[in-house]
PDB file of N, H, CA, C and O in Angstrom:
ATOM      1  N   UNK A   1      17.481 -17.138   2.602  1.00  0.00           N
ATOM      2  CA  UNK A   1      18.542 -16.522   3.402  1.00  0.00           C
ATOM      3  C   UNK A   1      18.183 -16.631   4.884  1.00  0.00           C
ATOM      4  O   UNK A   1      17.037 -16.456   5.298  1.00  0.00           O
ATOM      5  N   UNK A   2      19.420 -16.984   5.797  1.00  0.00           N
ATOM      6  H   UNK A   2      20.351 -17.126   5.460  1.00  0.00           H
ATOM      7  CA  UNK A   2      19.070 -16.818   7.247  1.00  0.00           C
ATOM      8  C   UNK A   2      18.802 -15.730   7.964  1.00  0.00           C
ATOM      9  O   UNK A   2      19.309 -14.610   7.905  1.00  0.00           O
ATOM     10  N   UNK A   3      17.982 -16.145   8.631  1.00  0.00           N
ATOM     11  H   UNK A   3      17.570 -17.055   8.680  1.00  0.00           H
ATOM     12  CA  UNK A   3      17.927 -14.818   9.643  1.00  0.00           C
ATOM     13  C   UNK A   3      18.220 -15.136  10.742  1.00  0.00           C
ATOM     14  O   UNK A   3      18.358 -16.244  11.261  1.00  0.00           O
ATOM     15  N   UNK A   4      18.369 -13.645  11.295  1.00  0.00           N
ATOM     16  H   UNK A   4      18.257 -12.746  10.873  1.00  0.00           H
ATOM     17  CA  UNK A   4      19.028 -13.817  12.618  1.00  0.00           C
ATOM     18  C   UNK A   4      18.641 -13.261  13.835  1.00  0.00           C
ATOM     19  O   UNK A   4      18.469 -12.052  13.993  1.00  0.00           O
ATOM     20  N   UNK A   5      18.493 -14.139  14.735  1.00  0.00           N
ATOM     21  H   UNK A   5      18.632 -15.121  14.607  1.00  0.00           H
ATOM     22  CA  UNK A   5      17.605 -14.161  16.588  1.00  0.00           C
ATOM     23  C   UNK A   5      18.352 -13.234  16.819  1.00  0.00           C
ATOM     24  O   UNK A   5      19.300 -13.016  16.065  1.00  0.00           O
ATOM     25  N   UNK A   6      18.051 -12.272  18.184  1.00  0.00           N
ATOM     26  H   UNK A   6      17.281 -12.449  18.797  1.00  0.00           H
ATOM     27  CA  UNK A   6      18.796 -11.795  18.832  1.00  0.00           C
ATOM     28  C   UNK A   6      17.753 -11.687  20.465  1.00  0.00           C
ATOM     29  O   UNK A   6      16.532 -11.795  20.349  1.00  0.00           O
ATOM     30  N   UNK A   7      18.195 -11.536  21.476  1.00  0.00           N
ATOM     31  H   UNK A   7      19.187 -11.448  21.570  1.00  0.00           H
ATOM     32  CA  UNK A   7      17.447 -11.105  22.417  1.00  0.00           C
ATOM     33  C   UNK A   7      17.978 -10.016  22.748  1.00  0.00           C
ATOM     34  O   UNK A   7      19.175  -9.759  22.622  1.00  0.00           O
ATOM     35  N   UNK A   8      16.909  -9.096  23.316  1.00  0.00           N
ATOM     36  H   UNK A   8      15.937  -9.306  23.418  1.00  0.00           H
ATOM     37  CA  UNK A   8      17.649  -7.475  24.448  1.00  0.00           C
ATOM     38  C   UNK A   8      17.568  -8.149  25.542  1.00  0.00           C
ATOM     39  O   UNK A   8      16.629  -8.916  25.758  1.00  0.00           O
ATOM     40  N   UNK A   9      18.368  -7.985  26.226  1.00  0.00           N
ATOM     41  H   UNK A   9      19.131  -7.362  26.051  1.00  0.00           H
ATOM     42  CA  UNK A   9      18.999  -8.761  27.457  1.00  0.00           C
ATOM     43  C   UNK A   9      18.716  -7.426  28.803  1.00  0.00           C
ATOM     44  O   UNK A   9      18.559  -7.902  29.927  1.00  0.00           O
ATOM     45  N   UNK A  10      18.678  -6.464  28.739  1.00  0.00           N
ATOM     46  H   UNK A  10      18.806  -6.078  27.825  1.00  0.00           H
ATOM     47  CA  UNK A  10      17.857  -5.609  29.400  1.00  0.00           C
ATOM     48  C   UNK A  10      16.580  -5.580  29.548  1.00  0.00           C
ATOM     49  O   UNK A  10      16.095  -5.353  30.656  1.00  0.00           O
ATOM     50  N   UNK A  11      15.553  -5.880  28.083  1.00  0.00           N
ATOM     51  H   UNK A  11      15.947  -6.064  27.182  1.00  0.00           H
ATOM     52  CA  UNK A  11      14.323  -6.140  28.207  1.00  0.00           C
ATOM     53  C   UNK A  11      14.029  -7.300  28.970  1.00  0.00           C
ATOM     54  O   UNK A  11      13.167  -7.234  29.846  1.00  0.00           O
ATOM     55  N   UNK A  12      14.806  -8.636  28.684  1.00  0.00           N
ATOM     56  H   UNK A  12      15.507  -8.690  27.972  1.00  0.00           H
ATOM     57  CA  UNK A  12      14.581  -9.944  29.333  1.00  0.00           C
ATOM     58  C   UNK A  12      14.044  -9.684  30.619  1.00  0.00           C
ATOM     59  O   UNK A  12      14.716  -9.007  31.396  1.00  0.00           O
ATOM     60  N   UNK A  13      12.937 -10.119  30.961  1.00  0.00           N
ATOM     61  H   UNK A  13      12.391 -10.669  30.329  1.00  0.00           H
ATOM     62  CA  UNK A  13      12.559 -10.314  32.375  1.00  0.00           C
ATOM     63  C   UNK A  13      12.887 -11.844  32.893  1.00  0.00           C
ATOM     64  O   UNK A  13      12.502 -12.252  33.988  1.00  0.00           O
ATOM     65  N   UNK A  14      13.553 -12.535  32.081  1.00  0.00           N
ATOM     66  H   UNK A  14      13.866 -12.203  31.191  1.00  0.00           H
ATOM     67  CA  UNK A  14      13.837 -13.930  32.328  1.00  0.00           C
ATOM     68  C   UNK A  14      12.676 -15.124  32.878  1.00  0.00           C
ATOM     69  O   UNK A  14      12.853 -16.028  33.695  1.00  0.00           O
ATOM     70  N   UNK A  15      11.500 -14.774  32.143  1.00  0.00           N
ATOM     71  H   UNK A  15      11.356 -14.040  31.480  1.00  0.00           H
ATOM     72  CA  UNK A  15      10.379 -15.580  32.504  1.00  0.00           C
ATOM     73  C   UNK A  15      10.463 -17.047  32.087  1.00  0.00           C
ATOM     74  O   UNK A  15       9.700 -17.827  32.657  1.00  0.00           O
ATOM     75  N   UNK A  16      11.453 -17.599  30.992  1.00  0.00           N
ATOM     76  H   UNK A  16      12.073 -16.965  30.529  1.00  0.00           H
ATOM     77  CA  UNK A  16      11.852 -18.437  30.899  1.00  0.00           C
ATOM     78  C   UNK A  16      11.058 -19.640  29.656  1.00  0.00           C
ATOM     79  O   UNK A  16      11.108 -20.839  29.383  1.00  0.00           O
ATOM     80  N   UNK A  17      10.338 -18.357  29.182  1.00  0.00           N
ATOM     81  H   UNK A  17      10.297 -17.382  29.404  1.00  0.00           H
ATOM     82  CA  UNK A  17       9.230 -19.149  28.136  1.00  0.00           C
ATOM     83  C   UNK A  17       9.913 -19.536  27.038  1.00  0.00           C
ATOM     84  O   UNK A  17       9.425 -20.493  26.437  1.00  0.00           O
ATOM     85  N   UNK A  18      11.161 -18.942  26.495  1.00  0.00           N
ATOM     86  H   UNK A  18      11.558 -18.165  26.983  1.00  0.00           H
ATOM     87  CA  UNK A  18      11.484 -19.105  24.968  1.00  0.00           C
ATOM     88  C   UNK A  18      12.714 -20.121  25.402  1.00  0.00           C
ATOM     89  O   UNK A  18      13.355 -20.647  24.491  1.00  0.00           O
ATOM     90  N   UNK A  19      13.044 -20.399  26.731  1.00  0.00           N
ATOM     91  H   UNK A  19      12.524 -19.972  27.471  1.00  0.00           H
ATOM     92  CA  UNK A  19      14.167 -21.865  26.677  1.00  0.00           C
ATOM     93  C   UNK A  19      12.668 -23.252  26.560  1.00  0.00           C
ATOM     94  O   UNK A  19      12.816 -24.369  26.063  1.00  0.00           O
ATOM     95  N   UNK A  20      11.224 -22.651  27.233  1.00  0.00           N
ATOM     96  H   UNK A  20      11.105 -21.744  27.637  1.00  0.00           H
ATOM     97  CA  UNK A  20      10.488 -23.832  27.133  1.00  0.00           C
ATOM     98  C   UNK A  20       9.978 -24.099  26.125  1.00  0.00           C
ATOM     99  O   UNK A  20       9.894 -25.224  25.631  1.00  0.00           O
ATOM    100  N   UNK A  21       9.511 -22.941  25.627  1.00  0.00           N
ATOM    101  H   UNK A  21       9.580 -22.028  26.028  1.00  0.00           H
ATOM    102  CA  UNK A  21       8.808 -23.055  23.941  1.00  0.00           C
ATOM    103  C   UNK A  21       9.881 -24.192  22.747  1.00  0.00           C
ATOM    104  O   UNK A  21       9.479 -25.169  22.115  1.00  0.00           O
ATOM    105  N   UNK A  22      11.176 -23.647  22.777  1.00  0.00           N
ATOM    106  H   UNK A  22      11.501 -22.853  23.290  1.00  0.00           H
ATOM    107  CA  UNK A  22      11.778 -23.816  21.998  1.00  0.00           C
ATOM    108  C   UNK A  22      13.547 -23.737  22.544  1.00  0.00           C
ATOM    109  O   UNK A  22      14.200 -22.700  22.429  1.00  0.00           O
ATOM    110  N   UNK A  23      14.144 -25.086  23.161  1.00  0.00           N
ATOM    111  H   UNK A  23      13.613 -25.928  23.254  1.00  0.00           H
ATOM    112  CA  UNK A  23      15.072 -25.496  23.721  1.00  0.00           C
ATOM    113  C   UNK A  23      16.246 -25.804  22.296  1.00  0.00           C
ATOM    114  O   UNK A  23      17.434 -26.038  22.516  1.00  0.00           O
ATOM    115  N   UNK A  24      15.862 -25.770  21.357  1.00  0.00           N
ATOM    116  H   UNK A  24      14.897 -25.580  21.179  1.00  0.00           H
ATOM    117  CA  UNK A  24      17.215 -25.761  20.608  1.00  0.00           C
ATOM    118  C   UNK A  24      17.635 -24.404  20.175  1.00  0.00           C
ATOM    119  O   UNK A  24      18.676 -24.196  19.552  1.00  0.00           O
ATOM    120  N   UNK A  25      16.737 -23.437  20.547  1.00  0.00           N
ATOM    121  H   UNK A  25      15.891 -23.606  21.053  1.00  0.00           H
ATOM    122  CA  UNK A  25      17.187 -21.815  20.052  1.00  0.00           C
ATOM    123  C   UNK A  25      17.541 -21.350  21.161  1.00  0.00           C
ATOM    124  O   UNK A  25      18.296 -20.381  21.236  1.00  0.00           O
ATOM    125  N   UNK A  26      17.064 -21.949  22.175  1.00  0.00           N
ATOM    126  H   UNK A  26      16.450 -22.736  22.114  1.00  0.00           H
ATOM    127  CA  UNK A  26      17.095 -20.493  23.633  1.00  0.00           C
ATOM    128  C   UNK A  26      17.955 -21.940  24.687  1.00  0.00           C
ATOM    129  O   UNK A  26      18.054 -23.166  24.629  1.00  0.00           O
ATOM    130  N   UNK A  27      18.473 -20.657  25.691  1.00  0.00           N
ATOM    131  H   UNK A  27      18.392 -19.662  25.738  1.00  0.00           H
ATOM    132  CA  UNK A  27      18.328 -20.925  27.104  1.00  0.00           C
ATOM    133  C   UNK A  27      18.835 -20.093  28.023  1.00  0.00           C
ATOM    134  O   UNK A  27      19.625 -19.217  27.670  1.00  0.00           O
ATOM    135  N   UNK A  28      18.433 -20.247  29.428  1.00  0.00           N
ATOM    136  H   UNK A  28      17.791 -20.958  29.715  1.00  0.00           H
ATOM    137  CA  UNK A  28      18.400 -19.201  30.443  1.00  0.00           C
ATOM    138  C   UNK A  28      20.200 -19.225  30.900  1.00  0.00           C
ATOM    139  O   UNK A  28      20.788 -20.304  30.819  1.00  0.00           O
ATOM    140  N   UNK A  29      20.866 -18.123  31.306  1.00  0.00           N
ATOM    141  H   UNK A  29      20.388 -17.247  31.372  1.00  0.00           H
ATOM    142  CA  UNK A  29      22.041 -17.830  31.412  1.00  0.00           C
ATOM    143  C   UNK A  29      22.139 -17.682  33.246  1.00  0.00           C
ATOM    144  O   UNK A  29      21.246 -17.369  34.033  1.00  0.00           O
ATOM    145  N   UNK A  30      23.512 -18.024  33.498  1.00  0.00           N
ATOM    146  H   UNK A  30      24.237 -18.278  32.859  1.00  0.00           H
ATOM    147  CA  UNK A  30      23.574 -17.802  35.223  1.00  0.00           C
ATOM    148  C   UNK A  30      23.113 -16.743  35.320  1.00  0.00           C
ATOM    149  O   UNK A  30      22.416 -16.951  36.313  1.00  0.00           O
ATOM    150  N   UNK A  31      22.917 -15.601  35.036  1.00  0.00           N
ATOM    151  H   UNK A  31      23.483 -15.433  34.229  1.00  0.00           H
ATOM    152  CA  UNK A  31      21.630 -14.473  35.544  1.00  0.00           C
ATOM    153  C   UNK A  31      20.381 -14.198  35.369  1.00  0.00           C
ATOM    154  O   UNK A  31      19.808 -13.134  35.600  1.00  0.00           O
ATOM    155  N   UNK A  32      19.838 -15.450  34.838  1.00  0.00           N
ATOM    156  H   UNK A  32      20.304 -16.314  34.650  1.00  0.00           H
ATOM    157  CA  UNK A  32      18.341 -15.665  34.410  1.00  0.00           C
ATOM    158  C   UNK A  32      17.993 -14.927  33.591  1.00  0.00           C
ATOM    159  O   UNK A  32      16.932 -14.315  33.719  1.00  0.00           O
ATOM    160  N   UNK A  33      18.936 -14.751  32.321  1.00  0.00           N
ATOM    161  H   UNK A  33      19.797 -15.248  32.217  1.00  0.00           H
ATOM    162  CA  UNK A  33      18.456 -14.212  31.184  1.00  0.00           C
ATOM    163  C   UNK A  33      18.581 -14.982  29.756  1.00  0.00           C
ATOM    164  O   UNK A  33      19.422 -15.809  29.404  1.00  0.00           O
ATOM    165  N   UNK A  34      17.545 -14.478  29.093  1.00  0.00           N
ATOM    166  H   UNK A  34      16.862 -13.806  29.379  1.00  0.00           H
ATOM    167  CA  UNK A  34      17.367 -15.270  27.859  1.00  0.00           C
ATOM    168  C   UNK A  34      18.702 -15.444  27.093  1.00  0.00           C
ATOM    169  O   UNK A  34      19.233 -14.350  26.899  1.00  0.00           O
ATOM    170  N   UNK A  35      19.471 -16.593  26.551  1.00  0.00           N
ATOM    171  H   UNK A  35      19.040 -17.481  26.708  1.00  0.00           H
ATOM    172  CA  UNK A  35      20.721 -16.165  25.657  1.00  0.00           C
ATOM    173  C   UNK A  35      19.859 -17.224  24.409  1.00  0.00           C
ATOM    174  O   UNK A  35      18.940 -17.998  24.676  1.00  0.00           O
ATOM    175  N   UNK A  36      20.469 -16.981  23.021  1.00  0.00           N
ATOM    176  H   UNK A  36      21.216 -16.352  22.805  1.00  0.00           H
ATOM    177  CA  UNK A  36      20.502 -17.230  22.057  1.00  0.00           C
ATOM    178  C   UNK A  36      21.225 -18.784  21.932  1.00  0.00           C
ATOM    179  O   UNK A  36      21.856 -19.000  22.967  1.00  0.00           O
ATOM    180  N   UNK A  37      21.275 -19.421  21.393  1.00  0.00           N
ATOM    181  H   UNK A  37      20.763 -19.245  20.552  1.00  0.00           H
ATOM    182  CA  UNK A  37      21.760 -20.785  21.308  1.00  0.00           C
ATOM    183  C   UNK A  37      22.775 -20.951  19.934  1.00  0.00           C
ATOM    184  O   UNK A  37      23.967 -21.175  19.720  1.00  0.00           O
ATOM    185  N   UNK A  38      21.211 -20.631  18.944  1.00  0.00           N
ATOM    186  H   UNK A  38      20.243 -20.450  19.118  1.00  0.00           H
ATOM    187  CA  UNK A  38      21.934 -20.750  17.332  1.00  0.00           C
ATOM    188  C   UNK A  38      21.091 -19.291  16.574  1.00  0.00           C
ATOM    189  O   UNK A  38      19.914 -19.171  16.236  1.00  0.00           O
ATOM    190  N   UNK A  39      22.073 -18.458  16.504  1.00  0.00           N
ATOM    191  H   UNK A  39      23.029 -18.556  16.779  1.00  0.00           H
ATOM    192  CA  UNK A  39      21.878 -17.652  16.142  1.00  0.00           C
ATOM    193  C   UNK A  39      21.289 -16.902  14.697  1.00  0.00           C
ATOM    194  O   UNK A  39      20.703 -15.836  14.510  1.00  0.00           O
ATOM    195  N   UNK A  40      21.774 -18.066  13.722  1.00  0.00           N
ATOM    196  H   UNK A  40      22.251 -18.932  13.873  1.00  0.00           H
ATOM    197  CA  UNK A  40      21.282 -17.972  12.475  1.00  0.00           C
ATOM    198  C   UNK A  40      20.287 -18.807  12.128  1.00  0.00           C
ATOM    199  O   UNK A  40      20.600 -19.985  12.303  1.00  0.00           O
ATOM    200  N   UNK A  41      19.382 -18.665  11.772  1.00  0.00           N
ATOM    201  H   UNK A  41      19.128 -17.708  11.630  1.00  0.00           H
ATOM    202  CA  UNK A  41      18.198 -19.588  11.430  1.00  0.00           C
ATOM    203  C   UNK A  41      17.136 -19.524  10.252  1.00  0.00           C
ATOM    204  O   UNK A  41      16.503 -18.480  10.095  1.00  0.00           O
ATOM    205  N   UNK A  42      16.970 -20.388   9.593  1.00  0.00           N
ATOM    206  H   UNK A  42      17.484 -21.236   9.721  1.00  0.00           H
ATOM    207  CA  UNK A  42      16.015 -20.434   8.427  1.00  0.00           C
ATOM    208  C   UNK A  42      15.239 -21.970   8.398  1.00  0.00           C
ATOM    209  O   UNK A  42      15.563 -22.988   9.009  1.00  0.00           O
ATOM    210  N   UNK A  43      14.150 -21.757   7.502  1.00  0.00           N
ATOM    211  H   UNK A  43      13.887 -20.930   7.006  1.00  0.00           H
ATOM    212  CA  UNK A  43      13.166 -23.260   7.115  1.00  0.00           C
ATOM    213  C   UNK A  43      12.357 -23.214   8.940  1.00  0.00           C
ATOM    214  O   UNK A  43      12.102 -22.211   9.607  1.00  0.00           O
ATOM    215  N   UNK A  44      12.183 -24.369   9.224  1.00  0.00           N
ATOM    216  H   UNK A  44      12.390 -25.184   8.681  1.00  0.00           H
ATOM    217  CA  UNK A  44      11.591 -24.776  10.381  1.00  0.00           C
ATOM    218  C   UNK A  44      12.310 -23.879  11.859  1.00  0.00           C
ATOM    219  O   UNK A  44      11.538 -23.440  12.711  1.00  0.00           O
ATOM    220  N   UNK A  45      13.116 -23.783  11.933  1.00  0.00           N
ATOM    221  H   UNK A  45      13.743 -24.140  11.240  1.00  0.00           H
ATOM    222  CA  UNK A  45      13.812 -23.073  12.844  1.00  0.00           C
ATOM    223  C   UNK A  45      13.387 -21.594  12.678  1.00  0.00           C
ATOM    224  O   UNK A  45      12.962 -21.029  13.686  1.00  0.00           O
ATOM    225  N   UNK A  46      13.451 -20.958  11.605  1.00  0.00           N
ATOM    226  H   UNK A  46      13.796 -21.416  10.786  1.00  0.00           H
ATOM    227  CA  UNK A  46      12.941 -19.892  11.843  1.00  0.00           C
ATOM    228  C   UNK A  46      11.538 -19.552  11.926  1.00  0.00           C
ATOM    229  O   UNK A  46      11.130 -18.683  12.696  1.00  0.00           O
ATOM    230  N   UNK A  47      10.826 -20.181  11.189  1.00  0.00           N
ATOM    231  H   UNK A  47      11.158 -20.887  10.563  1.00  0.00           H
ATOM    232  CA  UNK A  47       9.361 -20.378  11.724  1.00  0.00           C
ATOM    233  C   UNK A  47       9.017 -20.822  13.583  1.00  0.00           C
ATOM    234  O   UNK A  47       7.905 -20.715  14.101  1.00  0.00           O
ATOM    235  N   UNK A  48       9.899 -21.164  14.085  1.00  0.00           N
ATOM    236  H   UNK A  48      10.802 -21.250  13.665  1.00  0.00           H
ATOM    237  CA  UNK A  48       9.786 -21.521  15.628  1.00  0.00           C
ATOM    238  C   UNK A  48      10.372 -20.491  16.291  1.00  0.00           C
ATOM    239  O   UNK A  48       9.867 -20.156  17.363  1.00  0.00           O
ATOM    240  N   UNK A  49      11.943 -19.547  15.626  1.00  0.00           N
ATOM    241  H   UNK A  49      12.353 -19.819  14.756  1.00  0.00           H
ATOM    242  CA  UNK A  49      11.794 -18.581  16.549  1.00  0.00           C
ATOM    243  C   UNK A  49      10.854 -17.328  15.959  1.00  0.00           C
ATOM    244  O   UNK A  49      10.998 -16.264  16.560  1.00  0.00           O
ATOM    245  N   UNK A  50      10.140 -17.339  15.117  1.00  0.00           N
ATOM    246  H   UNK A  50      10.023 -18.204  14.628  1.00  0.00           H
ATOM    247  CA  UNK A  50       9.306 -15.960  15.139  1.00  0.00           C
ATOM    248  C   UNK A  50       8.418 -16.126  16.086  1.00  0.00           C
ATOM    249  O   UNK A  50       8.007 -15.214  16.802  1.00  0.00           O
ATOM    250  N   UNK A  51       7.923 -17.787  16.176  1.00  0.00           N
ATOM    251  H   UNK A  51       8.257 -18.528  15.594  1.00  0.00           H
ATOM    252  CA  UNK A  51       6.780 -18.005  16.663  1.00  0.00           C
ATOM    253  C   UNK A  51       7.294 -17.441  18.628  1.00  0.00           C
ATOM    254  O   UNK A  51       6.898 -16.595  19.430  1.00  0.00           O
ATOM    255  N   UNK A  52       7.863 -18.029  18.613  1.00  0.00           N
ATOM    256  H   UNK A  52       8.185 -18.716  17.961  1.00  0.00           H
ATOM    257  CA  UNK A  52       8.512 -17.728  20.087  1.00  0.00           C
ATOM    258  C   UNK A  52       8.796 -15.960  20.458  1.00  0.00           C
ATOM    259  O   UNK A  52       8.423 -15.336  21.451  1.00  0.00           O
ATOM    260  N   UNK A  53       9.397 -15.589  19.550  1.00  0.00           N
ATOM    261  H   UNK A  53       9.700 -16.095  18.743  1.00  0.00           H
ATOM    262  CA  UNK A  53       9.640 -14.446  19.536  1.00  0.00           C
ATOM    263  C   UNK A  53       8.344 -13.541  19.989  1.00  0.00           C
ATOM    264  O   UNK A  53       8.498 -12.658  20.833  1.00  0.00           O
ATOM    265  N   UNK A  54       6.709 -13.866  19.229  1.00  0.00           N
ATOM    266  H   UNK A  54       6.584 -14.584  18.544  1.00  0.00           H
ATOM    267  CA  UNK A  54       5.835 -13.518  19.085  1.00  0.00           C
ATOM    268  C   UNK A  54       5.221 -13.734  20.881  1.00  0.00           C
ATOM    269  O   UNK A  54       4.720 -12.831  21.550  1.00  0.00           O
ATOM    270  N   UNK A  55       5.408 -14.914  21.256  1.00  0.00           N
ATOM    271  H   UNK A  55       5.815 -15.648  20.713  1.00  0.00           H
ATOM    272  CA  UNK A  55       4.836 -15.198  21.972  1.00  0.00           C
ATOM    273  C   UNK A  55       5.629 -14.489  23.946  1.00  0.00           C
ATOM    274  O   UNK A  55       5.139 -14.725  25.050  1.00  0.00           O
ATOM    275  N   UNK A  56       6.811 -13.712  23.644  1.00  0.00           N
ATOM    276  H   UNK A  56       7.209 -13.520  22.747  1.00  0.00           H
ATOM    277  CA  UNK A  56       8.037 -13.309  24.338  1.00  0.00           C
ATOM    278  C   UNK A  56       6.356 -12.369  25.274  1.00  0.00           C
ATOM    279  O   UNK A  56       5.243 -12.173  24.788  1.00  0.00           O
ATOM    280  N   UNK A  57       6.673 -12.155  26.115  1.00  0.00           N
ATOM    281  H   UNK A  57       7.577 -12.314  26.510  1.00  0.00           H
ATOM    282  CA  UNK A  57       5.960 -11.126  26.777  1.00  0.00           C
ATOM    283  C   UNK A  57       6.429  -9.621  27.043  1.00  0.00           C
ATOM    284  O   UNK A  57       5.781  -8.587  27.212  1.00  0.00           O
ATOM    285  N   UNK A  58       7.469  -9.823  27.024  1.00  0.00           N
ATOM    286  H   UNK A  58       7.995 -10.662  26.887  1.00  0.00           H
ATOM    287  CA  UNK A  58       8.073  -7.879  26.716  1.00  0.00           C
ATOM    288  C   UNK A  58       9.041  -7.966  25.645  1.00  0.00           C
ATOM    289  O   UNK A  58      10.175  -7.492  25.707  1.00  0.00           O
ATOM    290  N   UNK A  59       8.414  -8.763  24.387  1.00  0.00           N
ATOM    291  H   UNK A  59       7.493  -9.148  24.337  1.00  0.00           H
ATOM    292  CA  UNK A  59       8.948  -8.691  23.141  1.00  0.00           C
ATOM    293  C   UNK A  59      10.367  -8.491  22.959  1.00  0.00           C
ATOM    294  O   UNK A  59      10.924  -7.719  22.179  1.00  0.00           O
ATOM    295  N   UNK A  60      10.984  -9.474  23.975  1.00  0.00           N
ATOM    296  H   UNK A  60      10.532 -10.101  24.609  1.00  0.00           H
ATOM    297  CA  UNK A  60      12.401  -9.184  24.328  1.00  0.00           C
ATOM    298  C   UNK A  60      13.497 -10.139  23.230  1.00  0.00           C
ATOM    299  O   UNK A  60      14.687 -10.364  23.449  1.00  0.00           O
ATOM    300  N   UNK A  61      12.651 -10.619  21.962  1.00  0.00           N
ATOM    301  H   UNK A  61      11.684 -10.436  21.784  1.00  0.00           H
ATOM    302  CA  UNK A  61      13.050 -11.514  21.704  1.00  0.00           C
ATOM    303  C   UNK A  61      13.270 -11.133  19.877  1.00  0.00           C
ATOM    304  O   UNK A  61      12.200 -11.445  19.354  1.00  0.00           O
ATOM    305  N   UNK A  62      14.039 -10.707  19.023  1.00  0.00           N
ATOM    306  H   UNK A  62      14.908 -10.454  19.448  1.00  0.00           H
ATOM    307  CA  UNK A  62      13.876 -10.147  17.473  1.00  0.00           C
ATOM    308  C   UNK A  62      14.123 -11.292  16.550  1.00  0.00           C
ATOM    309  O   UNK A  62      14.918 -12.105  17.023  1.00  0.00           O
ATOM    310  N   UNK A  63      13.705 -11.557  15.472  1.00  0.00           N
ATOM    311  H   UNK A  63      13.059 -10.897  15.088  1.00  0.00           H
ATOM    312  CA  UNK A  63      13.921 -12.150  14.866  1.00  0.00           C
ATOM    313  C   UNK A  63      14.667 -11.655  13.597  1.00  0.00           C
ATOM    314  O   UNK A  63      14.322 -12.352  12.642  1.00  0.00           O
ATOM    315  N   UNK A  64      15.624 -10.639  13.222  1.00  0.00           N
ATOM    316  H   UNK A  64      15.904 -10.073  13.998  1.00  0.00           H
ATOM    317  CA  UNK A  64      15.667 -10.065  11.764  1.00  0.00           C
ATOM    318  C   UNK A  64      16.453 -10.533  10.469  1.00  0.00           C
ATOM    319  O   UNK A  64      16.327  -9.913   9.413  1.00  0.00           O
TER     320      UNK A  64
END
């Protein structure tokens, strides 16, 4: 079953790591915040956004 990304967009400090980590899930929005790309994800994709998620620095990033 898929799961599903979400970012807090308040938490975002827009450091810009999860459009570099991983450019087919993420990218930065005209206010330099994290947006979601593809929202549902399973197999390899979701193994890349946990990993990203993990790696978020104010854990601004959920995977559920």
């Amino acid at each position: 079953m898929a799961k599903k990304v979400v970012v807090d967009r308040e938490g975002c400090i827009g450091c810009g790591l999860c459009a570099s980590v991983c450019p087919e899930l993420f990218t930065m929005d005209d206010e330099g915040k994290s947006e979601v790309l593809v929202s549902d994800v399973d197999g390899d994709l979701e193994a890349t956004a946990e990993d990203t998620a993990a790696q978020c620095p104010v854990e601004a990033i959920k995977v559920e």
